[in-house]
N, C-alpha and C positions, 0 to 999 in steps of 0.2 A: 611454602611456595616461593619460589622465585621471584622478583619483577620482573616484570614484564615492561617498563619503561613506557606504559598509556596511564595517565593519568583522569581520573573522570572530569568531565566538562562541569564547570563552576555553574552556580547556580546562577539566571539572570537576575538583574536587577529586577524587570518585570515581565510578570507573567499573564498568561489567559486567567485564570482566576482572580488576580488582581481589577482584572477589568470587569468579572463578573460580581466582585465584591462593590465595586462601587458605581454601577449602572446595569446589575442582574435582575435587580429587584423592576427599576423604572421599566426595562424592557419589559418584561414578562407585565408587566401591569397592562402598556401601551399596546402588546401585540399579541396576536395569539402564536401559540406555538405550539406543536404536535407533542404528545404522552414522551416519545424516545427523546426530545430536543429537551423537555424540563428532566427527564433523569439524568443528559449528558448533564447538563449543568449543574444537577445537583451534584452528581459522582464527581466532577472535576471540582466541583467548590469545596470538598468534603476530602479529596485526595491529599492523604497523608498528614493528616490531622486526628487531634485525638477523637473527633467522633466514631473512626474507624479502627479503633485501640490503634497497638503496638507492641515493641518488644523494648528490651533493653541489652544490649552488646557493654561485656564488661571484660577486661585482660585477666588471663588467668596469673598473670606473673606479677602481681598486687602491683602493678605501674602507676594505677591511679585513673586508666583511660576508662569515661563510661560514654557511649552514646546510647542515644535517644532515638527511636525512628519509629513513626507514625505506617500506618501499613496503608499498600496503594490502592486507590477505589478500581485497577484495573479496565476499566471503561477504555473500547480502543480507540475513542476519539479524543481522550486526553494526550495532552502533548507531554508530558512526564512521566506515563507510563507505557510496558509494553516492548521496553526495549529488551528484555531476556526472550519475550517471546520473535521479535524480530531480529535478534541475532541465531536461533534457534530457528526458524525459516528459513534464512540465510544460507544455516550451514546446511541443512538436509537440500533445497537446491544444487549449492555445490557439489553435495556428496553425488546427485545423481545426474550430474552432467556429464553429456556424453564426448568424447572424445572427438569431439568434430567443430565446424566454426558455429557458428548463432548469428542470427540475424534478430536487428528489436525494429517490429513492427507497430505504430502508433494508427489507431484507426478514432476517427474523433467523430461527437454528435451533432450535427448543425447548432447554430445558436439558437434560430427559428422552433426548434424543440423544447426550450428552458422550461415555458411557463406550462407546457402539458408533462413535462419532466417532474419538477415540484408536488404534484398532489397524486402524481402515479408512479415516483421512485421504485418500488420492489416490481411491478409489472414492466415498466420502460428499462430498467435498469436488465433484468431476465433476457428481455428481448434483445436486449443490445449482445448480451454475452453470446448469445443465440444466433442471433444473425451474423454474427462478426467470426466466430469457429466453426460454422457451417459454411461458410462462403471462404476459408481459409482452405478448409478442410477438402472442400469439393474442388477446388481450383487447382492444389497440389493434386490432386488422383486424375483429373481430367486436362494436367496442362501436358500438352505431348512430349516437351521435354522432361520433366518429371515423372511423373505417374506412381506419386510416392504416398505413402503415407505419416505426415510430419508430425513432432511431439512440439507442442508449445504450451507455456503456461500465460494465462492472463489475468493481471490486474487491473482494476478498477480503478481511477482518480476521477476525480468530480470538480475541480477547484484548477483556478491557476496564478501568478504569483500576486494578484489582486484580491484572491481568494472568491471572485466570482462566478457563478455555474459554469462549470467547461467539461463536461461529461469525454472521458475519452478512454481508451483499450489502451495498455502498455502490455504487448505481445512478444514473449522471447520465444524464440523458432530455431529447430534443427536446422542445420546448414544443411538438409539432405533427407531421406526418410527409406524406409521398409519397402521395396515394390509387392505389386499385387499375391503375391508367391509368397512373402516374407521371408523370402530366400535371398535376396540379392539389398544392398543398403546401395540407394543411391545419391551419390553427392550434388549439393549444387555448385555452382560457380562464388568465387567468394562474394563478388560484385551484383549480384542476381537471384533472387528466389524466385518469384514467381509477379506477374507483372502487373504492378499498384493498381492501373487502370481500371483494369480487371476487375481485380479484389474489391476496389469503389466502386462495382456498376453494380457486382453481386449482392455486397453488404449491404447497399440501398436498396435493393429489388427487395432482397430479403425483409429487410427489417420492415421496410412499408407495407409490403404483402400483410405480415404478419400484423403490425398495427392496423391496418383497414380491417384484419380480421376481430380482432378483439374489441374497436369498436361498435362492431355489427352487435359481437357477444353483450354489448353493457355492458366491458371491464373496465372503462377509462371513466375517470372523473373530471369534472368539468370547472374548473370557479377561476375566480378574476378575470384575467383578461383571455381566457380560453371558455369563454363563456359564449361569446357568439359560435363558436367550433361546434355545438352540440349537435345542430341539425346538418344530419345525411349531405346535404348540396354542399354548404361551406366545408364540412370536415373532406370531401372528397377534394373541388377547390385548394385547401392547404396541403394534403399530401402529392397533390398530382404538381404543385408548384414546388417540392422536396424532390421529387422524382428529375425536374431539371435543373439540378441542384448539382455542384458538384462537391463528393463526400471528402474530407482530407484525409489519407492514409500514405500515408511514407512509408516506406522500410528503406534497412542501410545497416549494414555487419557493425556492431559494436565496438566503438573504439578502445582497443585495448582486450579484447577476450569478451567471450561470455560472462565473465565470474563479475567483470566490470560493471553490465548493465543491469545484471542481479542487486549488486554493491547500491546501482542508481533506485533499482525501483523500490530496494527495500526500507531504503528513509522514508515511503508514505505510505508502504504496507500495512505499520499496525501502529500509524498516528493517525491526529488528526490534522485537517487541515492548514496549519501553517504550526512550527516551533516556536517554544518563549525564544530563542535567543535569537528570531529575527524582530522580537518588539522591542520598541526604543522608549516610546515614552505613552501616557495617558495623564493629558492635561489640558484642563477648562474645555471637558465631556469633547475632544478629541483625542486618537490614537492614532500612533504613528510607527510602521511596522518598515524592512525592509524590504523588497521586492528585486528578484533579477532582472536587469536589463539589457534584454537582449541585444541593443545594437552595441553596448559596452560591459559585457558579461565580467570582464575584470573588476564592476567597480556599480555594485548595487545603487539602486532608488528609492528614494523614501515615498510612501504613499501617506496620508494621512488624511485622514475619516471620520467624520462625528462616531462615538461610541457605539450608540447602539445600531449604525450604521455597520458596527466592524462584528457588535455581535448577532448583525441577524445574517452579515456575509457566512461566518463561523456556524455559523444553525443549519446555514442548506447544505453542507457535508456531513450532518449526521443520519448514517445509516440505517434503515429500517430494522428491527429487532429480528437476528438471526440470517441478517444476509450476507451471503459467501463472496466476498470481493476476492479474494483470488482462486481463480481455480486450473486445473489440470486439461488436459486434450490430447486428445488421438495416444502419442506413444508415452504419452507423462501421465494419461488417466490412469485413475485406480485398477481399473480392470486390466491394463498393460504392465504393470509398471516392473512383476516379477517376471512378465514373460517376454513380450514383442522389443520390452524397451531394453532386457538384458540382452537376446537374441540381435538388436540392431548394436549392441557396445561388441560383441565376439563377432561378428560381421565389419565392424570397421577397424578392430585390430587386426581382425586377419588382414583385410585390406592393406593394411600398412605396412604388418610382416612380409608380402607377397611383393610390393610395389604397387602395388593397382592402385591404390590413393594418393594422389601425385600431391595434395592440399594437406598442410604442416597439422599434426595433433594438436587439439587444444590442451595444454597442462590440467590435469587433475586437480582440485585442491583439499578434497575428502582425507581427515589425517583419520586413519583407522589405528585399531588397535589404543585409543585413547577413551575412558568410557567413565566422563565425570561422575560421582556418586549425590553427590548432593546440589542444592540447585545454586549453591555458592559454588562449588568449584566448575558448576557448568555455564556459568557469566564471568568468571575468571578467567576458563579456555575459551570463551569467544569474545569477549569484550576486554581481555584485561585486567578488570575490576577486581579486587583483591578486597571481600567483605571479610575473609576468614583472621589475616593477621593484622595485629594493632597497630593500628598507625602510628602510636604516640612511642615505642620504644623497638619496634618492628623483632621482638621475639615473639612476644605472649602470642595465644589464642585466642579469638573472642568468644567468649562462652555469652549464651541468648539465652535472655528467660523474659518470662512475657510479663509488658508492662502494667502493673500495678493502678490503683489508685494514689497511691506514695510516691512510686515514679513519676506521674504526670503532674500530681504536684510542684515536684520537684523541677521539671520539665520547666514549668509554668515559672516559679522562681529564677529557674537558670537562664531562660528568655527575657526575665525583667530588669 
């Protein structure tokens, strides 16, 4: 293999497990916590360490290079692992971008929702994805201008740089979609999809309809401070004061291409809520992490939090067992994807061959004809990472054989 001149990011000084090693225990004593919030923690305490074996990487060209590596507990809310699977995201979005602008759509949950959020994450979280692609989806077929049918995919974030509850939709959208025929691709304007206001009266119709419904049902659970909500009068009361609420959804064309805001939302696709290299320190049971500062984005803020203050913010983004944070819509769903979504890409090349689309192609960035074999030289063509050849005289091969009892020994020594 070649270089590739990326080198991987250095390990931080400290991490989320460091914090859980030394105020995991207290927490967990003081507080309750939900079955999925004590595996995160277990899984991330136990990541890449020998409880989880390992292998051993040795040079075939007798140089003398051996490492050691402990295998990853996988967990997608550990902040260390994940990354092969989110460059591996990455590239299959690329691959199936269509040749037109993109617009990133942000559709967010009132604050006023946090505490009935918390104890009904997989129901409130469904509805939200629900409400927010139905009222996308109906708004492009029914806006006059339009009358299209659009492909976007939607991510889930829960957190924001404080890492406090901030439930909100990170939506990428065709700059255009399939009309009623699926004969014709029609474009939008680069400046303009379809009109926020709108999209904000729908989303909240939507989403409360459907909440007033499932309360009727006995799907909502009720404790702390959403405990007076229980009775019919008040729960109606709190929604009908959400209804003149105004919902926040922006949209606004991607700076820099599509492939950009793909690039953006894939750092918190398949982590979890904040990375070690934004933590700075944990010291006398406070932590102190960075945070972006919006009114001086050039030049982060430090926050800093009693401990178990920072580990119960880190607990409310762990996801309920088996739930889909990102998913597909209209011409990017499963059921499209070989047919309506190829039919609108030869629909806007012809476009272009013809003249008829006056709005510049988006560059492709799908390399084909490349078709890694192994899962080392497929984190090499997306990340760089060069696991295959030895670092210490950069001929050999690393040949892998699984860690022993001897090795970790050894391990153990060469640590001390």
């Amino acid at each position: 293999m070649q270089e590739s001149g990326r080198e991987p990011r250095k390990r931080p000084p400290l991490e989320v497990v460091d914090i859980f090693h030394l105020h995991g225990e207290e927490y967990k004593n003081r507080h309750p916590i939900s079955p999925e919030q004590r595996k995160a923690m277990a899984d991330i305490t136990r990541c890449r360490t020998a409880g989880l074996g390992g292998h051993v990487d040795t040079c075939d060209q007798d140089c003398g290079f051996t490492r050691i590596s402990y295998n990853s507990c996988r967990n997608r809310h550990c902040p260390k692992c994940q990354s092969l699977n989110q460059a591996q995201w990455l590239q299959k979005r690329k691959e199936k971008l269509l040749p037109t602008h993109y617009f990133h759509v942000v559709i967010t949950l009132p604050h006023e929702l946090n505490p009935l959020v918390l104890p009904n994450k997989e129901v409130l979280y469904n509805l939200f994805f629900q409400a927010a692609s139905q009222a996308l989806q109906k708004l492009a077929l029914g806006y006059p201008r339009l009358q299209a049918q659009l492909g976007f995919t939607a991510v889930l974030h829960t957190w924001d740089q404080d890492l406090q509850l901030h439930p909100h939709l990170h939506l990428m959208v065709t700059g255009g979609g399939l009309d009623l025929s699926a004969k014709r691709w029609i474009p939008t304007p680069h400046n303009f999809l379809v009109p926020v206001k709108a999209l904000s009266q729908i989303v909240r119709g939507k989403f409360l309809d459907s909440l007033q419904e499932i309360f009727r049902e006995g799907k909502l659970l009720f404790r702390g401070k959403t405990e007076s909500r229980k009775d019919e009068t008040t729960f109606h009361r709190f929604t009908k004061k959400l209804r003149r609420q105004k919902w926040v959804v922006y949209s606004k064309e991607p700076f820099g291409g599509p492939q950009q805001v793909y690039t953006y939302v894939s750092r918190y696709t398949h982590r979890g809520a904040i990375s070690n290299h934004r933590l700075v320190s944990c010291q006398n049971g406070q932590v102190t992490f960075y945070a972006r500062d919006n009114s001086h984005p050039e030049k982060p803020r430090l926050v800093t939090i009693p401990a178990e203050e920072f580990i119960r913010r880190f607990l409310l983004h762990v996801l309920p067992p088996g739930f889909v944070k990102i998913r597909p819509y209209g011409l990017l769903s499963p059921c499209n994807a070989k047919t309506k979504l190829e039919k609108a890409r030869t629909l806007i090349l012809q476009m272009e061959s013809t003249g008829e689309n006056h709005q510049p192609l988006a560059k492709q960035q799908g390399e084909k004809g490349i078709h890694p074999q192994t899962w080392q030289e497929l984190l090499y063509h997306l990340t760089g990472i060069d696991l295959k050849t030895c670092p210490k005289c950069k001929k050999g091969i690393l040949v892998r054989r699984p860690l022993t009892l001897s090795s970790a020994t050894y391990a153990f020594l060469d640590s001390s």
